[in-house]
N, C-alpha and C positions, 0 to 999 in steps of 0.2 A: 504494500500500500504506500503509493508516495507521500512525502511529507506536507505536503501543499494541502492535506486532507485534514489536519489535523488542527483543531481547533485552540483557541487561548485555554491555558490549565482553570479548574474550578467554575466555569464557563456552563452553564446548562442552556443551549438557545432555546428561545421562543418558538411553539409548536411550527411555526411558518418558515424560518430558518431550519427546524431541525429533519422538517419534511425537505427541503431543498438539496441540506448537506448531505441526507441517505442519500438522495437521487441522483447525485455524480458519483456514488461509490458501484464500485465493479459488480457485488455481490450481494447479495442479502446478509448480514453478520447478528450472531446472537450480541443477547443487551453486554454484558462485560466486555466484547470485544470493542463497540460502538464505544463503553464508557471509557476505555484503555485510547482509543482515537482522541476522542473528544479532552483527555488530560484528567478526566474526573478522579478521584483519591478517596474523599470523605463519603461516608455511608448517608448521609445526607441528600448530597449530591447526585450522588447513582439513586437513590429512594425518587428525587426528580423526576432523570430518566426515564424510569422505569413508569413512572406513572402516566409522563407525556406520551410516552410510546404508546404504550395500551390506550389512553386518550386518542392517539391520530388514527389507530388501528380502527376502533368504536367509531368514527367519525370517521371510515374510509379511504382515508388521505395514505396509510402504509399499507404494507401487507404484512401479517404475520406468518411462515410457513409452518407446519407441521413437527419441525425442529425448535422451534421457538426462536426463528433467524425474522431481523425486519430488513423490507427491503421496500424498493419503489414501484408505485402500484405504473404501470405504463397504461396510458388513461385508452391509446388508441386500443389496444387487446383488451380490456376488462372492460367492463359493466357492472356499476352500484344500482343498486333498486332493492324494491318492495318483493316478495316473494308473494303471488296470488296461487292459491291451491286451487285446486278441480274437486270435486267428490266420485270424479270418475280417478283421479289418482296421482293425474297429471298437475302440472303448474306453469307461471308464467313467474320472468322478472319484468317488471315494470321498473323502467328507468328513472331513477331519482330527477335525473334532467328533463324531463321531461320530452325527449331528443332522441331517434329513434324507435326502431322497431322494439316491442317485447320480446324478450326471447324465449324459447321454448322449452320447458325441463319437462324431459319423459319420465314416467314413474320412477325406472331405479334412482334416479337424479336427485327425488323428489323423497326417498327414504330417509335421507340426511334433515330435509326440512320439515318446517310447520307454514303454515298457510299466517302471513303477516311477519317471518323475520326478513329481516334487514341482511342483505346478504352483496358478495361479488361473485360476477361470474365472467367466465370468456367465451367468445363465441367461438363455437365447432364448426359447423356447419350449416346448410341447406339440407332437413329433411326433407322427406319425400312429398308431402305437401307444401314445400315453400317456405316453412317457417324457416327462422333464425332460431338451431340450435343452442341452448348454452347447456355449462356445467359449471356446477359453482365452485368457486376456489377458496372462497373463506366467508364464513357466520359471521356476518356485525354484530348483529344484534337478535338475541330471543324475546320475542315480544308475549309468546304464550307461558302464561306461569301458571293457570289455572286451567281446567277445562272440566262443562260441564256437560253430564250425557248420560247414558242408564248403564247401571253395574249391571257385566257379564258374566255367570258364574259356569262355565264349561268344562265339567270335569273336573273340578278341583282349583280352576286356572281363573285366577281374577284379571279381570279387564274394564276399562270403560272405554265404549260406545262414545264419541262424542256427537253433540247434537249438532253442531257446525259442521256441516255436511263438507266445507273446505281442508277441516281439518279431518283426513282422511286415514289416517293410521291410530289404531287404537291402543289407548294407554293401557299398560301392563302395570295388573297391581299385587305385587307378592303376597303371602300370607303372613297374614297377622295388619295387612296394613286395607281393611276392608273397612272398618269402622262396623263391623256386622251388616253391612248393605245385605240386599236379601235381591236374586235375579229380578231385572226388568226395573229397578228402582232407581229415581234420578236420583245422582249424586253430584259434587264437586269435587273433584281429586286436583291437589297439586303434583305439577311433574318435577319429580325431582332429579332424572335424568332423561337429557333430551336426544331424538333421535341421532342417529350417525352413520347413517345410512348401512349398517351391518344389524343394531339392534333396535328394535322399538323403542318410544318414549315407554318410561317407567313411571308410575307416581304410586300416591296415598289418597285415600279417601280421606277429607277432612269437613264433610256436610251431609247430609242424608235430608233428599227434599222432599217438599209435598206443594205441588204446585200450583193446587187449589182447580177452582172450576171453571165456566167456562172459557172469555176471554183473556182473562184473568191468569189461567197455566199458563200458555204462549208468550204473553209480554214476560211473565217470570224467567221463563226460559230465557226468550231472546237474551232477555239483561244480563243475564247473570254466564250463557255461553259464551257473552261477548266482554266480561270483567264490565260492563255499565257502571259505571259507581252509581249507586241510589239512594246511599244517606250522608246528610250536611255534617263536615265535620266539627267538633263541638264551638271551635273558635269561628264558623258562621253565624252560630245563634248569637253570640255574644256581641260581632258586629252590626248583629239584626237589631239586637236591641239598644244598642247605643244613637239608633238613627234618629231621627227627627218625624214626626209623624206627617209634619205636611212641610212646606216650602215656607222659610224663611225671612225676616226681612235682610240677614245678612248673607243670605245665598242667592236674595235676587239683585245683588249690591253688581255693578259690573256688565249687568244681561242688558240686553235689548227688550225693550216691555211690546208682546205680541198679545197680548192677553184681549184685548179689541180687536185683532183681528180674527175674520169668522174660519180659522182651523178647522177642518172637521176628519174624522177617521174614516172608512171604509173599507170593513172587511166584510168576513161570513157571518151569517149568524151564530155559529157557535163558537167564536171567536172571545179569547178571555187576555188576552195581553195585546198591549196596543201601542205598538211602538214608531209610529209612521201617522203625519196628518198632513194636509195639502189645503193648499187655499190657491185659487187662479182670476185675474183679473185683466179685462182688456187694456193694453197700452197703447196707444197709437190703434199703429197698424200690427201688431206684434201683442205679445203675454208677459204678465208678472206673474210668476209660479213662485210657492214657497214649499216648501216640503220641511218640514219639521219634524226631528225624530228625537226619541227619547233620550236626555241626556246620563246614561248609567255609567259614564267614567265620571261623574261628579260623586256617586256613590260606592262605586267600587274601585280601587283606589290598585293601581300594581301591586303587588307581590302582598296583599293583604292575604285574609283566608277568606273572603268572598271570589276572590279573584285568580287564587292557587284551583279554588273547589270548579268555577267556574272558567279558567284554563283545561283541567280535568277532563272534565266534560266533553267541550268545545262545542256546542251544540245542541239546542233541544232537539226532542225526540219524541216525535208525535202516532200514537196507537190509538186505536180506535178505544174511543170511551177516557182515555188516559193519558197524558202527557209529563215526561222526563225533563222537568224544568232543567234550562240550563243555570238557573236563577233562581231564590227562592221567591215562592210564591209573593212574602214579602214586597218583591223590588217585580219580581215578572207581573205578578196583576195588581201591585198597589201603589209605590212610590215612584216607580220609573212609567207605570201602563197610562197614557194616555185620556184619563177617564173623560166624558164629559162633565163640564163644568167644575173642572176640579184644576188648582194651579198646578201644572206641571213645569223643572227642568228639562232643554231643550238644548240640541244643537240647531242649528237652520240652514238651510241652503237659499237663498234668493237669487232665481232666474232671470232675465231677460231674456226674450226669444223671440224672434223675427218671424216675421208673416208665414215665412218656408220652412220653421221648423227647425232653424240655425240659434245655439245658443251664441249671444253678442256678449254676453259677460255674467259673471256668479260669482258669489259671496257667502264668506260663512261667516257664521255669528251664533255667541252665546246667549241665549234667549231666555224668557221665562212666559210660559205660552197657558191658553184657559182651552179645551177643545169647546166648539160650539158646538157639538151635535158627534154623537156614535150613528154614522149611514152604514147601513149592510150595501150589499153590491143589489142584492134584489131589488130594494127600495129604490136605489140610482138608476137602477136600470126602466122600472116602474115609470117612474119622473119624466126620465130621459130619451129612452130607447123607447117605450113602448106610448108615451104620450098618455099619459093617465091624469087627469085632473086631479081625482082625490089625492094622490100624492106626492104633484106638484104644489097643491095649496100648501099639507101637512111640513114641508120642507120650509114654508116662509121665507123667509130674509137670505137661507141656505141655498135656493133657488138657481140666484144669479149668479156664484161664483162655481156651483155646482155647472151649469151651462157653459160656463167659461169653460170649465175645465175638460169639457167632454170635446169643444171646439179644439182646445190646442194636444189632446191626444189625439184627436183625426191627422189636425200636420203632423204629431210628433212621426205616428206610426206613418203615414202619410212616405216623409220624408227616410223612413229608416228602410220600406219597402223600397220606394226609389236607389236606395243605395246597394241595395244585395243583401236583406236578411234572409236569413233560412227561419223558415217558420214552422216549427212543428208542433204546433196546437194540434192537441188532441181532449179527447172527452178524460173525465175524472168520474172514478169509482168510491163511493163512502158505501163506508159498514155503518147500520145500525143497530142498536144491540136491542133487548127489553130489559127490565127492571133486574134480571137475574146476571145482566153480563154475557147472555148469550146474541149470536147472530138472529136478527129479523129479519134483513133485508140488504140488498147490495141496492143502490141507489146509484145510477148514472146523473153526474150535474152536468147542466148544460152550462156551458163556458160562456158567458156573457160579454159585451162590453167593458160594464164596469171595472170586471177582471185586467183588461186590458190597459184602462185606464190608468190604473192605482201601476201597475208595473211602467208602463211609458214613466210615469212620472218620478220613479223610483230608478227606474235605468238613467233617466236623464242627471239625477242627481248624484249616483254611482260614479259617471262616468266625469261629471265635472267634481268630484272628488280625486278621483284618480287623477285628473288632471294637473289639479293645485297640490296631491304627494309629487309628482314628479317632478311638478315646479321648485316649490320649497322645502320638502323633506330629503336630509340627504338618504335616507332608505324607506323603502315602503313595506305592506303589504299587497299585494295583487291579486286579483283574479283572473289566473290565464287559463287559457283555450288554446290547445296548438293545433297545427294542421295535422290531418289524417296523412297518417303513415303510410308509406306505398304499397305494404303490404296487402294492409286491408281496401286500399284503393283498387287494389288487383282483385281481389276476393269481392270485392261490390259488382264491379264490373262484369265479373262474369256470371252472378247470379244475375243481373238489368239486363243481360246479352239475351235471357230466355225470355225475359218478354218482351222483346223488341224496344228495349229502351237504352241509354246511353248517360253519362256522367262525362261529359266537359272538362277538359279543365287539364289536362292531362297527369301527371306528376305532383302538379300543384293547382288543383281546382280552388279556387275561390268559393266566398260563401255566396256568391252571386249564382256558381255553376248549382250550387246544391239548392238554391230557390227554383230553379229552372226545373230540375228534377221535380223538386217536390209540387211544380204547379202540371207537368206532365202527368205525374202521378194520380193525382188530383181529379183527372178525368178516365181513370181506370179503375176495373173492379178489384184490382187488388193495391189500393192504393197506402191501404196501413201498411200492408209488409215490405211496402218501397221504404214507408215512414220509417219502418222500424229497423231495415238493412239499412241506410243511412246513417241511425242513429250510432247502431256497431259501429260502422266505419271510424268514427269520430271517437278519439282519446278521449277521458274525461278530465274537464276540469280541476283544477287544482288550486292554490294559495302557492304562491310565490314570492320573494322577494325581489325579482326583475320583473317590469312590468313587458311582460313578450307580447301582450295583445289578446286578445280574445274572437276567437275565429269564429265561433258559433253565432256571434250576437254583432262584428263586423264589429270592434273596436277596439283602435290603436294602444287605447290605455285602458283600463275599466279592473275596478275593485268593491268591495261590498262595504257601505257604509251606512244603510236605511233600515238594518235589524238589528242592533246590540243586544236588544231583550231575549234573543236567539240563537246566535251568532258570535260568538268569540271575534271572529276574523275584525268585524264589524267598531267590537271594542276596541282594539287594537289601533283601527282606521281613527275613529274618534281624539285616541291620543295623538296619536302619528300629528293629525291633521291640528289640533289644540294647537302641540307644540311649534307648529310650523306657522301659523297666524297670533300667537300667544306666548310665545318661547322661554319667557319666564313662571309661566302659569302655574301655579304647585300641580295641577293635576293633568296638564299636559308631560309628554313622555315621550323621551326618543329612545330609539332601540338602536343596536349593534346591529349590522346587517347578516351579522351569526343565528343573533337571537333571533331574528326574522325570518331567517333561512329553515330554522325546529321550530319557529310557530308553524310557520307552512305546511311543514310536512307533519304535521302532530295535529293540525285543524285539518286537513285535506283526510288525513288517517281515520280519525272521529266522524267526519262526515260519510265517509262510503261507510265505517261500522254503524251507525245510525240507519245510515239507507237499507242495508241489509237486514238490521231488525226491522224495522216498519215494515219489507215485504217478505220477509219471514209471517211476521203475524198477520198480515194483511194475509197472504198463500191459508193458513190456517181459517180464518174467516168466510173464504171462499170455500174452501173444501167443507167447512161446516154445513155452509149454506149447501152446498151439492149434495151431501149426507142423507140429506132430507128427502131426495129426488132418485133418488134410485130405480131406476129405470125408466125416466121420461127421455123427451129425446130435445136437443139442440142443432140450432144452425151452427157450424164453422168453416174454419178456414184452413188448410195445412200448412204450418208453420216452420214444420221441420221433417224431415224425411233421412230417416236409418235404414240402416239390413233390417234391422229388429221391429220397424212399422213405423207409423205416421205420428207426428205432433200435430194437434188439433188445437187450434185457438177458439172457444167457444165464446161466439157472437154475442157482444155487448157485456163479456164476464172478464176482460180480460185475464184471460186462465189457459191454460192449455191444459190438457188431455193426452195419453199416449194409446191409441188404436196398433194393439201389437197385429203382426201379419195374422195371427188367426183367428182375429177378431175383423179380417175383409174376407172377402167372397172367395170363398173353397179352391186353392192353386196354388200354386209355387212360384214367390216372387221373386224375381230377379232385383237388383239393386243397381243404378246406375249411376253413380258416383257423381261423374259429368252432367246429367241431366236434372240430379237430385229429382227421380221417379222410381216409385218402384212399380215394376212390370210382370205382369202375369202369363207365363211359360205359357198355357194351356187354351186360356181366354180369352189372351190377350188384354185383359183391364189394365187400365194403368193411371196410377195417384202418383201427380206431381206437386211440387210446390205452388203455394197459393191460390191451389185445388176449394173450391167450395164444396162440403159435402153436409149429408144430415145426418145427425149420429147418435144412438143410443147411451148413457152415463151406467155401468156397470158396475161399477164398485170405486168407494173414496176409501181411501186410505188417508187416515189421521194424523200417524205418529211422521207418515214420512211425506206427508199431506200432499200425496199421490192420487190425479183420478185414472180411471183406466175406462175408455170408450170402444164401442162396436159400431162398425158403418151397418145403415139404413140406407140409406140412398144419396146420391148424388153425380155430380155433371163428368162422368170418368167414359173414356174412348180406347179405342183399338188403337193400338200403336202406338 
């Protein structure tokens, strides 16, 4: 090793330096040899070391190998990301950059992992479908410590079943460490050794559940499969109860007084936290819009324990009948919610906006706001949309700025369509329960106006946030959108090739190519499964600390700034933005662009684990409802097509069904990969994608909230 390598004696560099000094060395070297380079002597020192290393390891930046040697990750060969599991066995890494292809891990790959660690991998190859092979080369991070699922007793041999169907390898539980669970019974076992691709995960029973009854099981589950945290730890209540019961005369020292002007809210009717209010009025030729949102960084304070609990979180979590405040009730329906007639803190946004739907300038300001009026979207729509007297009077004084406000969401939307949005409005499905917590009813809402409204106005404000972080904050938070991966561009394409349709754009379609699609679409009978191939195609969103754009919604900048009450990211914005118009403000706050980089990915993390519970329990709800229906029959669609039979989308339920091969008409199907059809040797029948058929409901399955369907009839041809 030459001398030039070798750093001042006593010297520990900073993690940045010490990443750079590995990276011109030849080799990977264990820690004593590195500490012998670097001059180190004292046990102190090498203690340092040792700890930054393992720190840059955790965070990526090294590699550690299997020797305990660190060396330099070479960024063009590896791949950081999120590990996503299959419950068919398989898995994906998702690129922490948001930047490229996922890449592919086939089962044995996938015996080393759990579904959500934090891993590196290198790409192999091109499998046989297309994908980007990888293999992982070292664990970041285990994110599963718990998992919860029904004890297995087989022969003597304990196991847990876990109910995250992602996580696909079942934990081994030795004897004596069962807690006496008894077969078939939910438990929570911690893992206390994690897979390594030779032996299963290992754990302990440490819970024995009982998950109660109707709706009520499934939300238990979801929460508790996914670690949900569900109770305020003690030092919340304590800041609950130090607060102030209503607004101040020294908290409205400093604000802007809105309190005259007529604010009003609009949501759903069962709507209980109210964090968003809007007022619009004509200027000129042009609009004054104000949007007004709850000010909850005036009460929740960085690194308090309102704001540890509610980092935590990162996110409410909304089940039918029941909601996972991210907030405690306290601040989510009482001191931060919006009520009517009641003084609220505010942040504000103040619009200007031109005739064509152009913002000419925006403002934020610390406010203190009174709402005039709780509007449902029904009511507005009543007013507005449908031209109803009685409830154009009932509205009074509320009338005209309501009217304004419907005017400058025609230009906003107006001008956002003009520009290339992709729109994929679709219909909304609610559970309703009865009195005991069971399903009633699936109710389809129809998507109104109003709906529209309240979000124009809420994008608008979004985006002219984003704008003043990038202006004045030297780091932000974002909401980005990347572009669709070629991969999956290829894979879209050739399912649009079978019905005569095409996506533009070539390598890099714009969101203009993808409105064109979707208004093509639009005029076909199978126009949801264009809606819903498209949606695959496209990455998901995420929280960033560069703001890269948002492809979905066609904007250069754009972050989330008009939900705190729900929304971590939101809180965040709030200070970001304080600090940036307010820089001295106790309760404004800037961030490291480190610490913005693990909100990102720890809020982006929280949100897909949220989304997954809600249509976990939502999946359950529906199959409840089907329970009931055993043997009637349904319109659908074919969704999906296997060797092993058809997926069937059942009309207006969004639900699928699996019609296996011998539950279709007496033959032997052939499966044709390319055409995604399966074909009939003898009959010649044949069921393709986006196939309409009518079909029998034969048996729900609960536990794996599985229905299983028989075709009846429908539109199937020779050849």
């Amino acid at each position: 090793m030459s001398k030039k390598k070798r750093l001042s004696k006593e010297i520990v560099p900073d993690p940045e330096r010490l990443t750079a000094w590995i990276g011109e060395l030849d080799r990977p070297l264990p820690p004593r040899e590195l500490s012998r380079l670097l001059g180190l002597s004292s046990r102190a020192a090498e203690a340092l070391l040792s700890r930054r290393l393992k720190a840059l390891v955790a965070a990526g930046e090294l590699l550690c190998d299997r020797r305990g040697r660190y060396g330099a990750i070479l960024q063009a060969e590896l791949v950081r990301g999120r590990v996503m599991g299959h419950p068919d066995g398989y898995g994906f890494l998702v690129p922490e950059s948001g930047e490229g292809a996922d890449l592919f891990l086939p089962e044995r790959r996938m015996r080393a992992l759990l579904h959500g660690d934090r891993a590196l991998a290198r790409v192999l190859r091109r499998d046989h479908r297309g994908r980007l092979e990888g293999d992982v080369v070292e664990v970041l991070e285990r994110v599963n410590r718990r998992v919860v699922g029904r004890y297995l007793d087989e022969g003597g041999v304990g196991a847990v079943g876990p109910l995250n169907r992602r996580l696909s390898q079942d934990l081994l539980v030795p004897k004596g460490a069962s807690l006496g669970a008894r077969h078939g019974e939910y438990v929570v076992a911690e893992i206390t050794r994690q897979p390594d691709g030779h032996l299963q995960p290992q754990g302990r029973v440490l819970e024995r559940l009982e998950p109660g009854e109707g709706v009520a099981k499934p939300i238990m589950l979801a929460q508790r499969s996914r670690e949900m945290p569900c109770r305020w730890p003690p030092g919340v209540r304590a800041e609950l109860r130090a607060l102030a019961g209503r607004v101040t005369p020294a908290q409205r020292r400093g604000r802007e007084d809105l309190r005259d002007l007529p604010l009003v809210t609009i949501d759903g009717e069962d709507a209980r936290d109210f964090d968003d209010a809007v007022y619009c009025e004509r200027r000129g030729r042009g609009w004054r819009l104000v949007v007004a949102i709850a000010d909850v960084s005036h009460y929740v304070r960085p690194n308090s324990a309102l704001d540890l609990a509610a980092r935590e979180r990162g996110n409410s979590t909304y089940f039918p009948g029941q909601v996972l405040h991210m907030l405690p009730e306290r601040l989510s329906q009482g001191l931060c919610s919006l009520l009517p007639d009641e003084e609220r803190l505010c942040m504000a946004c103040e619009l200007l906006i031109s005739e064509r739907g152009q913002v000419r300038s925006s403002r934020f300001f610390d406010g203190v706001m009174r709402s005039a009026g709780r509007l449902t979207y029904e009511l507005a729509a009543a007013a507005v949309e449908q031209r109803r007297e009685q409830e154009r009077r009932s509205l009074g004084s509320l009338w005209k700025p309501l009217n304004a406000l419907y005017g400058l969401y025609r230009v906003l939307l107006g001008a956002r369509r003009a520009a290339g949005m992709i729109d994929f409005d679709s219909e909304e499905l609610k559970v309703r329960l009865d009195a005991h917590g069971k399903v009633r009813e699936l109710v389809s809402c129809v998507r109104l106006e109003a709906h529209r409204l309240v979000e124009e106005c809420m994008l608008a404000a979004n985006v002219a946030a984003a704008r003043l972080l990038h202006e004045k904050a030297p780091a932000g938070l974002y909401r980005v959108h990347d572009v669709p991966p070629v991969e999956r561009l290829q894979k879209l394409r050739g399912t649009l090739g079978r019905f005569g349709m095409t996506l533009d754009g070539g390598e890099q379609p714009t969101p203009t190519d993808y409105a064109a699609l979707l208004r093509d679409a639009a005029r076909r009978d199978h126009a949801r499964l264009v809606r819903l191939l498209a949606l695959r195609s496209l990455p998901l969103a995420v929280y960033s600390e560069q703001p890269r754009g948002h492809f979905g919604l066609h904007f250069p900048h754009y972050t989330h700034f008009t939900s705190p009450i729900r929304r971590y990211p939101d809180l965040v914005v709030h200070r970001l933005l304080r600090h940036g118009f307010h820089p001295r403000a106790a309760a404004g706050k800037g961030y490291e662009e480190s610490e913005l980089q693990d909100l990102g990915r720890h809020c982006s993390m929280t949100e897909r684990r949220s989304e997954e519970a809600e249509r976990e329990v939502q999946r359950w709800c529906k199959c409840s409802y089907l329970a009931e229906r055993i043997g009637e029959e349904f319109n659908g669609w074919v969704s999906g097509v296997q060797s092993f039979g058809l997926f069937v989308e059942l009309e207006h339920l969004q639900m699928d069904g699996l019609i296996h091969v011998t539950g279709l008409p007496g033959d032997y199907y052939h499966y044709d990969l390319e055409a995604q059809a399966l074909q009939g040797r003898r009959r010649g029948l044949r069921f393709r994608l986006a196939q309409r058929l009518r079909v029998r409901l034969r048996a729900v399955d609960m536990e794996e909230k599985r229905v299983d369907l028989e075709w009846v009839a429908g539109d199937h041809g020779a050849g």
